[in-house]
PDB file of N, CA, C and O in Angstrom:
ATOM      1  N   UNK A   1       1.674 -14.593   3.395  1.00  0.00           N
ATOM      2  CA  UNK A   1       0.575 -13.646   3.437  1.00  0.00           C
ATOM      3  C   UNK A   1      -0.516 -14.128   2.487  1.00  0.00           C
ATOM      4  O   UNK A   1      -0.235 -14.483   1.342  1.00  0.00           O
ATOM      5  N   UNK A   2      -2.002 -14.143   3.055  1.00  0.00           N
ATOM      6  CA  UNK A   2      -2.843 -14.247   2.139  1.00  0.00           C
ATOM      7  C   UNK A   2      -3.955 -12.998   2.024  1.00  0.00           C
ATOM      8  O   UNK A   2      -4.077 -12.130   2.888  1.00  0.00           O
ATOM      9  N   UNK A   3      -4.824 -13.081   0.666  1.00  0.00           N
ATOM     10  CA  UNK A   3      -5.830 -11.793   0.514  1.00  0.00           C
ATOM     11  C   UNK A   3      -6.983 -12.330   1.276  1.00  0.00           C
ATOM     12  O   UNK A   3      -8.072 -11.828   0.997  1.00  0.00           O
ATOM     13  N   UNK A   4      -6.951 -13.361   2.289  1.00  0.00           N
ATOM     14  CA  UNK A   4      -8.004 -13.801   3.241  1.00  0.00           C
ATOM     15  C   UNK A   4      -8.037 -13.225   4.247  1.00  0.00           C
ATOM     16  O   UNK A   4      -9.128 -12.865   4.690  1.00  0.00           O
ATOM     17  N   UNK A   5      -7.053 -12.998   4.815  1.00  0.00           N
ATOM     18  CA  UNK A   5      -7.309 -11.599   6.381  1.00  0.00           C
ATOM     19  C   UNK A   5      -6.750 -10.332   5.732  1.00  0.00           C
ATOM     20  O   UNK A   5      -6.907  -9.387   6.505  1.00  0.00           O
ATOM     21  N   UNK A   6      -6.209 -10.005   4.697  1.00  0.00           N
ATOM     22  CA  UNK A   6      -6.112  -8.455   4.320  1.00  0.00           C
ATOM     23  C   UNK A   6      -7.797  -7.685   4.617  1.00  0.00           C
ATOM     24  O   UNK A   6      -8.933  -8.095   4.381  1.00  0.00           O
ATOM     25  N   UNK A   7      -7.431  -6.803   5.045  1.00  0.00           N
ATOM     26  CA  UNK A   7      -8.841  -5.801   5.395  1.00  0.00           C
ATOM     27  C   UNK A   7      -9.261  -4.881   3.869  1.00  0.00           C
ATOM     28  O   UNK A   7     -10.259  -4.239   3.545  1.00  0.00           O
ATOM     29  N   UNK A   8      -8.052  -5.175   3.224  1.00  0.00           N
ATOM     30  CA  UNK A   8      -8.311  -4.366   2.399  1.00  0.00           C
ATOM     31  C   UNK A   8      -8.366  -3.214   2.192  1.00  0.00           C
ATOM     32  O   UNK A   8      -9.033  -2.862   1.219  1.00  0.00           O
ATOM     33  N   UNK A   9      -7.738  -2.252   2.964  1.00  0.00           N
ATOM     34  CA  UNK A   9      -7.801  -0.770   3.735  1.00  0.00           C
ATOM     35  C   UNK A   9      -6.989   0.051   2.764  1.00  0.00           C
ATOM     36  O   UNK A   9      -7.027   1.262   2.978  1.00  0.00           O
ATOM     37  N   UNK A  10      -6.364  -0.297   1.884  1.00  0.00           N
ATOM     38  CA  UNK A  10      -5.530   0.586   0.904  1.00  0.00           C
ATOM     39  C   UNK A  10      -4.394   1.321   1.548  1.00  0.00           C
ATOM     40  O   UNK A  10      -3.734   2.123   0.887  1.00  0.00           O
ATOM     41  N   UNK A  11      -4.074   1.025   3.115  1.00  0.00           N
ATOM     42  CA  UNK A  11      -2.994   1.972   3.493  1.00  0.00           C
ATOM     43  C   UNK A  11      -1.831   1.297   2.496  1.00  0.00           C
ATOM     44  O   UNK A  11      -1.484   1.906   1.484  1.00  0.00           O
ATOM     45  N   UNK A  12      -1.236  -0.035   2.856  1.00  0.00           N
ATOM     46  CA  UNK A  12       0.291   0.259   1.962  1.00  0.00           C
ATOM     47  C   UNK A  12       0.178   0.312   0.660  1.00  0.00           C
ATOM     48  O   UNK A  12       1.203   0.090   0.016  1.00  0.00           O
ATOM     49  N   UNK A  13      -1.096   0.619  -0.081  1.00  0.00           N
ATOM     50  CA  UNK A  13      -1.057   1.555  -1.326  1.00  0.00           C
ATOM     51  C   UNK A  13      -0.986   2.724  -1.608  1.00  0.00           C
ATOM     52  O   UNK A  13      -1.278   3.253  -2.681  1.00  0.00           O
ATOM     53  N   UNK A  14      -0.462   3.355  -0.344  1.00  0.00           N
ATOM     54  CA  UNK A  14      -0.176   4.941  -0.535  1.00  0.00           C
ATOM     55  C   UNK A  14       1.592   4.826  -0.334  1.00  0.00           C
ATOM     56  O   UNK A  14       2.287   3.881   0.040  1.00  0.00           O
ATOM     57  N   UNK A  15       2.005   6.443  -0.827  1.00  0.00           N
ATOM     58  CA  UNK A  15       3.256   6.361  -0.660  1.00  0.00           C
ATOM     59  C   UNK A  15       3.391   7.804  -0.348  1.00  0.00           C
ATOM     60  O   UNK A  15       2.376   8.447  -0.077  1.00  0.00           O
ATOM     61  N   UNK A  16       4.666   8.421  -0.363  1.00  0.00           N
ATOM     62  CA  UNK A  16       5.013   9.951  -0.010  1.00  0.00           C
ATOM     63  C   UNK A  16       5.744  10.096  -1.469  1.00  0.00           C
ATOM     64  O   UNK A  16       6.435   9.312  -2.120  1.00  0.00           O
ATOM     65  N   UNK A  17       5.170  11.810  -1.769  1.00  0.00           N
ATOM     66  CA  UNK A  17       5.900  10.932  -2.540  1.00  0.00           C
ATOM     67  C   UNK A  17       7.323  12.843  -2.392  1.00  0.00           C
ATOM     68  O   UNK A  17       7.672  13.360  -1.330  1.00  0.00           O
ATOM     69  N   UNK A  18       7.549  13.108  -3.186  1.00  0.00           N
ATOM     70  CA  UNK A  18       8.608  14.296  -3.316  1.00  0.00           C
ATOM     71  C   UNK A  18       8.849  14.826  -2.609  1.00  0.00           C
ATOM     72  O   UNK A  18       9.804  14.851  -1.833  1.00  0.00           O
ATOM     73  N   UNK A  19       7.613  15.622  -2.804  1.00  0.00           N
ATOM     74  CA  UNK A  19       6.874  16.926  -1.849  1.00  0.00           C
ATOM     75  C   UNK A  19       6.533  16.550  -0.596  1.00  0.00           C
ATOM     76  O   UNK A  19       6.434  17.354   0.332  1.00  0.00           O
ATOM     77  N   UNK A  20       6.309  15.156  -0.482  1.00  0.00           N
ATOM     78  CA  UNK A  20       6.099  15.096   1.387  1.00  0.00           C
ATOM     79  C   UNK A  20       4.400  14.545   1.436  1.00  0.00           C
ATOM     80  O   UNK A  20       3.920  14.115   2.485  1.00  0.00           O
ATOM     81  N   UNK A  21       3.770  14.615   0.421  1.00  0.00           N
ATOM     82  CA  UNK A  21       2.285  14.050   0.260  1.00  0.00           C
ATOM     83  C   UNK A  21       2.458  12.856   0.482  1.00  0.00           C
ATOM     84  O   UNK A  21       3.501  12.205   0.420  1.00  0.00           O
ATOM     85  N   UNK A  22       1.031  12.422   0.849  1.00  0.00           N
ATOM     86  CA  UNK A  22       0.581  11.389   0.860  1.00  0.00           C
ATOM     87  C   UNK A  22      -0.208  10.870  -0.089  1.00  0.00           C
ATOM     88  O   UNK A  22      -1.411  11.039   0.110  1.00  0.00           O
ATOM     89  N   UNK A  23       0.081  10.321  -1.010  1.00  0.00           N
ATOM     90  CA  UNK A  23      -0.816  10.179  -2.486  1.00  0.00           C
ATOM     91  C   UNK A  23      -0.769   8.401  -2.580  1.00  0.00           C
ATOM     92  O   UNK A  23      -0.072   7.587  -1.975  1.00  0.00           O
ATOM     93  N   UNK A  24      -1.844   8.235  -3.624  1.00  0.00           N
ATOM     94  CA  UNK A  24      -2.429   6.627  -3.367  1.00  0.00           C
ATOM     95  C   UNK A  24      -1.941   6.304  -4.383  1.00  0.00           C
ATOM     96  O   UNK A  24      -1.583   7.267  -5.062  1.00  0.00           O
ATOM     97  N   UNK A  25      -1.727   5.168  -4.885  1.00  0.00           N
ATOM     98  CA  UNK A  25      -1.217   4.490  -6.129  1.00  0.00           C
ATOM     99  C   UNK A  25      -2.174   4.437  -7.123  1.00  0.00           C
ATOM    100  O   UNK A  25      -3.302   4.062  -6.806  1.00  0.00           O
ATOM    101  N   UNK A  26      -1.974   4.692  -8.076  1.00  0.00           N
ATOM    102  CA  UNK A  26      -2.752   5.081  -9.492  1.00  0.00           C
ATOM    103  C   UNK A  26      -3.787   3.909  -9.908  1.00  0.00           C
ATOM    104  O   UNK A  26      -4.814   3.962 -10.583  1.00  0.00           O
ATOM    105  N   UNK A  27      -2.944   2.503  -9.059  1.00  0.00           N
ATOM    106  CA  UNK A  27      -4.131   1.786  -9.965  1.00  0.00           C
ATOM    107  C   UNK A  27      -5.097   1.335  -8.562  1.00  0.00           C
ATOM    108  O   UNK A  27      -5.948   0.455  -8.696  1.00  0.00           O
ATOM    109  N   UNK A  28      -4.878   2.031  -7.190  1.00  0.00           N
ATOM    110  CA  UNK A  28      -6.036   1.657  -6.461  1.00  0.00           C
ATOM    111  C   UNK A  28      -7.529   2.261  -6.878  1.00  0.00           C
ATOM    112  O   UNK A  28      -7.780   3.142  -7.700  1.00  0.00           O
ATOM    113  N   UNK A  29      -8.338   1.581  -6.131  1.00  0.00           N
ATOM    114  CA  UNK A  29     -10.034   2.345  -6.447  1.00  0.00           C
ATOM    115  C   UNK A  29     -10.600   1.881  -5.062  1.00  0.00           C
ATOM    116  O   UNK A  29     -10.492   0.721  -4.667  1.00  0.00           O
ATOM    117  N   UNK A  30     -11.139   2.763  -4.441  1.00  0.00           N
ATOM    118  CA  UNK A  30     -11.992   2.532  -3.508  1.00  0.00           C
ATOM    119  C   UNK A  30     -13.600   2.139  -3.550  1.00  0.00           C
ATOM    120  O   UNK A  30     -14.410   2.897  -4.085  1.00  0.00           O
ATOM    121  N   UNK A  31     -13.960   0.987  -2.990  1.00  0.00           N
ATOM    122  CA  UNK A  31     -15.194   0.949  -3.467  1.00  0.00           C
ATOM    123  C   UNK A  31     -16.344   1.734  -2.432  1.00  0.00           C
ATOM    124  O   UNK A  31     -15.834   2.434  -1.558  1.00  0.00           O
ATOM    125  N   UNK A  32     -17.777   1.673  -2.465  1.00  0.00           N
ATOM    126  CA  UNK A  32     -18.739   2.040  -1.566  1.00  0.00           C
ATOM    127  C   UNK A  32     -18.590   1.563  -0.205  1.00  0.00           C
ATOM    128  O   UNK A  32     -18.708   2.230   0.823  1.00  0.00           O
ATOM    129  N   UNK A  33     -18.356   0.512  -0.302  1.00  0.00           N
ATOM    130  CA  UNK A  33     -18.023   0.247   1.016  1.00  0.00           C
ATOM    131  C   UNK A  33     -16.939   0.451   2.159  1.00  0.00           C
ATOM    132  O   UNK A  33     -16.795   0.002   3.296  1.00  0.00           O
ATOM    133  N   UNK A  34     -16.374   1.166   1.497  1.00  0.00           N
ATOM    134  CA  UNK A  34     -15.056   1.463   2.257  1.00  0.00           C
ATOM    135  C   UNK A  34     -13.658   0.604   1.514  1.00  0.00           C
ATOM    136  O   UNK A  34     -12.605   1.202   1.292  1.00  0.00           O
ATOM    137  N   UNK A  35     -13.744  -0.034   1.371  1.00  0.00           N
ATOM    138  CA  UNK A  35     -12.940  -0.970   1.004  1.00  0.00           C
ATOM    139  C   UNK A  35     -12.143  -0.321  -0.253  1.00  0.00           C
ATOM    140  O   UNK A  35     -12.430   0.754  -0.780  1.00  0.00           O
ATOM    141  N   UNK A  36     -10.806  -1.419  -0.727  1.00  0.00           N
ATOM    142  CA  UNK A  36     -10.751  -1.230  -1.660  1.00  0.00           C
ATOM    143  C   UNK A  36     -10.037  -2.305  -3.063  1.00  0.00           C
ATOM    144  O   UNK A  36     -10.425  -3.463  -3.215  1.00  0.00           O
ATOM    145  N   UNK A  37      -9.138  -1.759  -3.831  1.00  0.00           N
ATOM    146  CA  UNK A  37      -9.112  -3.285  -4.422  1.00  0.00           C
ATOM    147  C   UNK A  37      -7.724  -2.492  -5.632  1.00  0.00           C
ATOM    148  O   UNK A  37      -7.550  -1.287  -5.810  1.00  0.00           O
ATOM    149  N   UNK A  38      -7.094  -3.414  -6.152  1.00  0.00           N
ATOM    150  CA  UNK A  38      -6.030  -2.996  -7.179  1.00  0.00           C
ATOM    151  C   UNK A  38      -6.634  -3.450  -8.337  1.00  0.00           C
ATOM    152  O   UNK A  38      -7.034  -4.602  -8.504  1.00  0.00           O
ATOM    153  N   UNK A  39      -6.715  -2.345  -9.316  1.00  0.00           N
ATOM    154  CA  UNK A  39      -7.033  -3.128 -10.789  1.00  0.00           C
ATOM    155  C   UNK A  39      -6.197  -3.508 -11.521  1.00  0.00           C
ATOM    156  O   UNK A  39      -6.532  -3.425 -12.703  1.00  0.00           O
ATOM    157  N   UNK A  40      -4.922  -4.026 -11.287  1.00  0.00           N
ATOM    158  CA  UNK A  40      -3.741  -4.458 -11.732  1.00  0.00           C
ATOM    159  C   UNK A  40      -3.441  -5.804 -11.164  1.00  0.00           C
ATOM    160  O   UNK A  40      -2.600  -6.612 -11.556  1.00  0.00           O
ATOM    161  N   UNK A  41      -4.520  -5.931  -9.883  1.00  0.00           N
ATOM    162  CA  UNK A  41      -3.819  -6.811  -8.989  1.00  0.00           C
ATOM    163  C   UNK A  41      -2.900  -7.726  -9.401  1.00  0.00           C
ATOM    164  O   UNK A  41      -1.744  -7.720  -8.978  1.00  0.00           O
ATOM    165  N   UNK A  42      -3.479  -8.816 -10.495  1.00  0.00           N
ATOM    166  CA  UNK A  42      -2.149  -9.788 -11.442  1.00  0.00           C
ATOM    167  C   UNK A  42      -1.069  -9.613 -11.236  1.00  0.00           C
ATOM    168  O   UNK A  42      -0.093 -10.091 -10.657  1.00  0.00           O
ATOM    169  N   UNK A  43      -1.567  -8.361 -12.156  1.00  0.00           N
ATOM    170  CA  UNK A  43       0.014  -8.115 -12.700  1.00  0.00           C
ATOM    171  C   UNK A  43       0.521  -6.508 -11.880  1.00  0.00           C
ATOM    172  O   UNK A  43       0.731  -5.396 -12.363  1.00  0.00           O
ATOM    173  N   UNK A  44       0.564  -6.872 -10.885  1.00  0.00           N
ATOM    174  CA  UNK A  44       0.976  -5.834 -10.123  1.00  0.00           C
ATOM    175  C   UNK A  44       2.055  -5.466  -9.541  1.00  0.00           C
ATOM    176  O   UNK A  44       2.466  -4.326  -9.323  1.00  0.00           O
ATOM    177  N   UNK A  45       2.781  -7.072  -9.144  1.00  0.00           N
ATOM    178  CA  UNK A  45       4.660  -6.652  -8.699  1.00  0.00           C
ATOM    179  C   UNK A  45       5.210  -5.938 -10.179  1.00  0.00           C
ATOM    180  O   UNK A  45       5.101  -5.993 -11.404  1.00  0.00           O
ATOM    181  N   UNK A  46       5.939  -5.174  -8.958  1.00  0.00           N
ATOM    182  CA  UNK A  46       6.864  -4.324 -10.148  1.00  0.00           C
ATOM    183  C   UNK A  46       6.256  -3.288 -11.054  1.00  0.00           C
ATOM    184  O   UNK A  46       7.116  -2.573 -11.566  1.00  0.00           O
ATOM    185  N   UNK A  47       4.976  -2.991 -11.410  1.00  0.00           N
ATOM    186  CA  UNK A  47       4.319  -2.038 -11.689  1.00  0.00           C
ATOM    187  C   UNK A  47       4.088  -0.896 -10.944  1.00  0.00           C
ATOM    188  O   UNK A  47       3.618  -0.988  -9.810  1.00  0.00           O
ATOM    189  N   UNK A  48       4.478   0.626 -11.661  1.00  0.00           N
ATOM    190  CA  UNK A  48       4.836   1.897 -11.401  1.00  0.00           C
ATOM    191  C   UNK A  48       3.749   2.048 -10.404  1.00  0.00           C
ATOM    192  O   UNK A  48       2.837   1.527 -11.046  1.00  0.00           O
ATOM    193  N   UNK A  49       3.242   2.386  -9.328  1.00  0.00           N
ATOM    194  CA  UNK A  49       2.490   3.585  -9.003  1.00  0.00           C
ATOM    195  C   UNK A  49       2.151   4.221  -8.980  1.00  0.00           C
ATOM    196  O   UNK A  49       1.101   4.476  -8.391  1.00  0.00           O
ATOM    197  N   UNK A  50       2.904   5.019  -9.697  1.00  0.00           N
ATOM    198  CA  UNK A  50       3.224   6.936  -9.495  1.00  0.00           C
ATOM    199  C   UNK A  50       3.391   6.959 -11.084  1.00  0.00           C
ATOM    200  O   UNK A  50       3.852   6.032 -11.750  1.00  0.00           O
ATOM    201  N   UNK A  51       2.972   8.075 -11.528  1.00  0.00           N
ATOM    202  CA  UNK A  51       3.323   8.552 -13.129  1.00  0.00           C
ATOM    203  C   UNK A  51       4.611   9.044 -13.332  1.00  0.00           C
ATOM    204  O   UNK A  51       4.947   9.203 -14.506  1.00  0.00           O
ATOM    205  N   UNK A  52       5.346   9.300 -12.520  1.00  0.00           N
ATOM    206  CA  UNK A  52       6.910   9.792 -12.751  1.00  0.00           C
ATOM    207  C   UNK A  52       7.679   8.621 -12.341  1.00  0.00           C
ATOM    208  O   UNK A  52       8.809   8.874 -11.922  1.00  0.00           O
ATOM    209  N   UNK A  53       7.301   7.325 -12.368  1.00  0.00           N
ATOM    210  CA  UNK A  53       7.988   5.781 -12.506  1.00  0.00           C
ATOM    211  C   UNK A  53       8.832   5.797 -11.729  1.00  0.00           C
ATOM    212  O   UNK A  53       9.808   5.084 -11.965  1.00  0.00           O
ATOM    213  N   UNK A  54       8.815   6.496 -10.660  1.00  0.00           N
ATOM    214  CA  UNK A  54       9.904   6.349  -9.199  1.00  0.00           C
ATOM    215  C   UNK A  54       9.664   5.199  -8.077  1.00  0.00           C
ATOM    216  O   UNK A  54      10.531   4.632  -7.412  1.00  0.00           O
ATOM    217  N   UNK A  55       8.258   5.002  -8.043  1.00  0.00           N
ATOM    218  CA  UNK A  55       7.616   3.904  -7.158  1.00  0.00           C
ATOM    219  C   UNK A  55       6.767   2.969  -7.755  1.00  0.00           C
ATOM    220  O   UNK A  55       5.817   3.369  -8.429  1.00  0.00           O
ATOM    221  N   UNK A  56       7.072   1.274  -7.532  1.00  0.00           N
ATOM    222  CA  UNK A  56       6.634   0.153  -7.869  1.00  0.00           C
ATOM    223  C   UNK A  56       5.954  -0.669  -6.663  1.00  0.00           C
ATOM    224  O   UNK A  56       6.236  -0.513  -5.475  1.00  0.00           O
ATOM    225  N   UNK A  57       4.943  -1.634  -7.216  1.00  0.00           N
ATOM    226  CA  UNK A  57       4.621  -2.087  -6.066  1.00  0.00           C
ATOM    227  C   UNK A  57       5.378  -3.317  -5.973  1.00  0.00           C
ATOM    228  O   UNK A  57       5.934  -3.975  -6.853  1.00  0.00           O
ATOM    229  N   UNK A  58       5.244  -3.559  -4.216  1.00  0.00           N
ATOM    230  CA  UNK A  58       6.118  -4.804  -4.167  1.00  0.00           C
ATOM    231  C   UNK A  58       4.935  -5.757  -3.092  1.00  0.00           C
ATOM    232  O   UNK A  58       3.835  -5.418  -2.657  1.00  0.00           O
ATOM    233  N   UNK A  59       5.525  -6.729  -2.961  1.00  0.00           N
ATOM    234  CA  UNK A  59       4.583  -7.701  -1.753  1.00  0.00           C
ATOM    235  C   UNK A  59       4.390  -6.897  -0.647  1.00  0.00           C
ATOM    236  O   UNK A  59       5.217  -5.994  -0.516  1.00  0.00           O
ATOM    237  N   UNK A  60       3.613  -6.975   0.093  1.00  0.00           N
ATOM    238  CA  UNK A  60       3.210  -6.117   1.450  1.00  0.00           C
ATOM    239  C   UNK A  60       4.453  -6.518   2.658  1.00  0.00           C
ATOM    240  O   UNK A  60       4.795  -5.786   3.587  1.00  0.00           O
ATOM    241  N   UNK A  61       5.125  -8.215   2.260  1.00  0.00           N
ATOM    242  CA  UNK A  61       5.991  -7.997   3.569  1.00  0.00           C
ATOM    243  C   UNK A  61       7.031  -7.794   3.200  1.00  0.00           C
ATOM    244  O   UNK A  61       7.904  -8.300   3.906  1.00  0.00           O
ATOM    245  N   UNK A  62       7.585  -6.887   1.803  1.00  0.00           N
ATOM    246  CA  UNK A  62       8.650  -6.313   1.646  1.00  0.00           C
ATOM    247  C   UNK A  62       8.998  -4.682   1.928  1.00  0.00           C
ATOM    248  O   UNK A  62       9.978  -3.952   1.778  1.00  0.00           O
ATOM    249  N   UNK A  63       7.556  -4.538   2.445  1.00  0.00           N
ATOM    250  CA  UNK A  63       7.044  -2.703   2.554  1.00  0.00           C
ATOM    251  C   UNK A  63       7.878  -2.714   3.448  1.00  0.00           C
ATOM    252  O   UNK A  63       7.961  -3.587   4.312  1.00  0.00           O
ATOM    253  N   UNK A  64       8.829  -1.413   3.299  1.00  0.00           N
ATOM    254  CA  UNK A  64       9.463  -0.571   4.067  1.00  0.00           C
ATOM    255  C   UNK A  64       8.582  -0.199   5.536  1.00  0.00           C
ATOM    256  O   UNK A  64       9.124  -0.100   6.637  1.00  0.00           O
ATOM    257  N   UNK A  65       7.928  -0.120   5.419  1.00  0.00           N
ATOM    258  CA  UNK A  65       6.592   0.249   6.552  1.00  0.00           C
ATOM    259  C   UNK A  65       5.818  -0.560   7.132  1.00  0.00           C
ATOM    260  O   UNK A  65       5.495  -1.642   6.641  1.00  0.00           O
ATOM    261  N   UNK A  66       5.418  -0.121   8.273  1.00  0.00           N
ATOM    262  CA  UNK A  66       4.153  -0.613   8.725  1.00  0.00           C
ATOM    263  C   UNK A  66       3.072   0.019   8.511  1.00  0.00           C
ATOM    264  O   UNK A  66       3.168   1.031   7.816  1.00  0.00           O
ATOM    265  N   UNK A  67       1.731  -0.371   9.029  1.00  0.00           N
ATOM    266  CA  UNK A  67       0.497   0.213   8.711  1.00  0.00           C
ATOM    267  C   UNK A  67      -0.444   0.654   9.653  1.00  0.00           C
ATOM    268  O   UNK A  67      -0.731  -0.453  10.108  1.00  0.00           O
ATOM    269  N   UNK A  68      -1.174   1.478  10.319  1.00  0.00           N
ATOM    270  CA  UNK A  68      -2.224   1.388  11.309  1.00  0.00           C
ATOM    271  C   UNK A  68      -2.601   0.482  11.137  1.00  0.00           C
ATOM    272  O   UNK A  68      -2.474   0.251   9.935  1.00  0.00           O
ATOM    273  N   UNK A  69      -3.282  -0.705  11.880  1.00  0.00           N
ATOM    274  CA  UNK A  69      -4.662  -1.262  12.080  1.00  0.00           C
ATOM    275  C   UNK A  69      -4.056  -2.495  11.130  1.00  0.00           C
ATOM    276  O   UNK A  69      -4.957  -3.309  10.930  1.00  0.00           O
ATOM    277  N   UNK A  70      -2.704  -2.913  10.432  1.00  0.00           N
ATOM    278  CA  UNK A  70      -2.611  -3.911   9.663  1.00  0.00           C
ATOM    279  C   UNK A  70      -2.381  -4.865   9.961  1.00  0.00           C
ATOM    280  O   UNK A  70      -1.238  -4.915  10.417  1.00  0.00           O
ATOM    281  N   UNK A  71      -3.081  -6.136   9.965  1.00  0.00           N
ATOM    282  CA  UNK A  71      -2.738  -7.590  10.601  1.00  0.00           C
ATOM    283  C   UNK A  71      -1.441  -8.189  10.194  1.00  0.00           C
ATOM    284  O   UNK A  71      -1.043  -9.279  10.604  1.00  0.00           O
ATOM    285  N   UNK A  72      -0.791  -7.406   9.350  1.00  0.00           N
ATOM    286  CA  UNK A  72       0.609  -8.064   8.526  1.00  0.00           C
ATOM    287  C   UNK A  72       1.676  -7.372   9.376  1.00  0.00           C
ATOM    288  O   UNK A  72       2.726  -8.014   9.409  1.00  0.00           O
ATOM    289  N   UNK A  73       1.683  -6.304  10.027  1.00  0.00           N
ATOM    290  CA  UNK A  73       2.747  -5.415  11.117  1.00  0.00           C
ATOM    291  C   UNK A  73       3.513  -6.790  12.410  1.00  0.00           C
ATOM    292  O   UNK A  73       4.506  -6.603  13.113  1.00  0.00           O
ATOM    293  N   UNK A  74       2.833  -7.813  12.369  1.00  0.00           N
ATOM    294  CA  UNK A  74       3.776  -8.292  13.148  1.00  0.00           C
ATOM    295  C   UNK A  74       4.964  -9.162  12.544  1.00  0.00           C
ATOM    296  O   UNK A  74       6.004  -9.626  13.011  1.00  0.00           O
ATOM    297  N   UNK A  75       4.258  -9.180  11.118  1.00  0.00           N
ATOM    298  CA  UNK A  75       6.088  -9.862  10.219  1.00  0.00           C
ATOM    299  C   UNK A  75       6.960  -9.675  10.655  1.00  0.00           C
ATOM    300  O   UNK A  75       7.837 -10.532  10.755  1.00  0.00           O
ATOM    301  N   UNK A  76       7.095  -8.216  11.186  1.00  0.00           N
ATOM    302  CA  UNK A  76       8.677  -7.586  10.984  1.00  0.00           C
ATOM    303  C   UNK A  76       8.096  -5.989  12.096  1.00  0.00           C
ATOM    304  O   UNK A  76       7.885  -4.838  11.713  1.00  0.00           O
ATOM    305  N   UNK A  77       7.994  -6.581  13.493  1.00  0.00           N
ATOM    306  CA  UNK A  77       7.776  -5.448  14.397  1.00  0.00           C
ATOM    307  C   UNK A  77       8.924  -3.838  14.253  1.00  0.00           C
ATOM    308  O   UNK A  77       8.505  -2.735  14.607  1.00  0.00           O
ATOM    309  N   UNK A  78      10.474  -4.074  13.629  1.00  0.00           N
ATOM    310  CA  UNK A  78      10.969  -3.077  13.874  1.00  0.00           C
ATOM    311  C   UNK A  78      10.931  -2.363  12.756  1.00  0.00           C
ATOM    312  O   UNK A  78      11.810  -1.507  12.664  1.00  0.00           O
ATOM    313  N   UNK A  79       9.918  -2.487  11.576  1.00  0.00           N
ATOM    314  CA  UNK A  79       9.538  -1.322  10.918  1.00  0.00           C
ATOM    315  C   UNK A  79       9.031  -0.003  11.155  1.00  0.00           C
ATOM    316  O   UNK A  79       8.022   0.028  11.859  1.00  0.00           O
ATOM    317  N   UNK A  80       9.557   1.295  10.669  1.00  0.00           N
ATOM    318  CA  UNK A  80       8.688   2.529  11.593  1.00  0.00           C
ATOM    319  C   UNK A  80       7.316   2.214  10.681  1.00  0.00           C
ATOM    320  O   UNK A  80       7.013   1.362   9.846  1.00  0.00           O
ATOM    321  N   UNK A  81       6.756   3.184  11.199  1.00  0.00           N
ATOM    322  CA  UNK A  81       5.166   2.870  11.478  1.00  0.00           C
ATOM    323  C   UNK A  81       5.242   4.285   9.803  1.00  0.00           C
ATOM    324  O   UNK A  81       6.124   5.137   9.690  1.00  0.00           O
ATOM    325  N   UNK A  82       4.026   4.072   8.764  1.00  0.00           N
ATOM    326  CA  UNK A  82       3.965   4.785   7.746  1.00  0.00           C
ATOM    327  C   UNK A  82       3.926   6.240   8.298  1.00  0.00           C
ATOM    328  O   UNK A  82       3.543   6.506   9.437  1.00  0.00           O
ATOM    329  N   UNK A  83       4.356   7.158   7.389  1.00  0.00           N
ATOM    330  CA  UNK A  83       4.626   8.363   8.212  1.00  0.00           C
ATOM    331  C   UNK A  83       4.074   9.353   8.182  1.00  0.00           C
ATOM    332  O   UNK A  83       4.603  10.314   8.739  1.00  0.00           O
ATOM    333  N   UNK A  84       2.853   9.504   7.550  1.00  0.00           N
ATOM    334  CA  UNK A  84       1.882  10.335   7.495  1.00  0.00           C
ATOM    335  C   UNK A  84       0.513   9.437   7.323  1.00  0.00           C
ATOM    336  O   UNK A  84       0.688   8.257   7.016  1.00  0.00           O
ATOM    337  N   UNK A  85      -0.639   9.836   7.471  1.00  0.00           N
ATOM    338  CA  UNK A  85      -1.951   9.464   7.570  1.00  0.00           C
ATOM    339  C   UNK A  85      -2.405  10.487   6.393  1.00  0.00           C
ATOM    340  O   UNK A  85      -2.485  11.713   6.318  1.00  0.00           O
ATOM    341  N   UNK A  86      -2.717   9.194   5.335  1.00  0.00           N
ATOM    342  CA  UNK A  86      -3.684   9.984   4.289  1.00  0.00           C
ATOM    343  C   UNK A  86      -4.798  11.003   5.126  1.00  0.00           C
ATOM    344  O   UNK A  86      -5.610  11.680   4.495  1.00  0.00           O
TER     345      UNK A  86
END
């Protein structure tokens, strides 16, 4: 995988999290343009997400999930598809 065809769309930076929400990872930021970007990016495997340290990020083709619209979904076609829409 490279950050050359990522769209940059921030979907597998969201997660569910307890309660059944759909909430974004703490260190994304969306910019004006739609887009968006990790301010951790570096140092980002293995760093929490979530403030109650239950969820870390991992590489995109280790995501449990797939994504709408993500050019990386054909890694691994028999992933279910993410399960709510921010």
């Amino acid at each position: 995988m490279t950050d050359i065809v990522c769209k940059r769309c921030g979907n597998c930076c969201h997660h569910v999290n307890d309660e059944g929400k759909v909430v974004k990872c703490k260190h994304l930021v969306k910019l004006a343009n739609g887009k968006t970007l990790c301010r951790i990016y570096k140092k980002r495997l293995g760093a929490f997400c979530d403030d109650e340290h239950k969820r870390f990020c991992v590489l995109r083709e280790n995501s449990q999930y797939n994504y709408e619209g993500c050019v990386f979904n054909y890694l691994d076609s028999s992933k279910p598809m993410f399960p709510t829409k921010k």
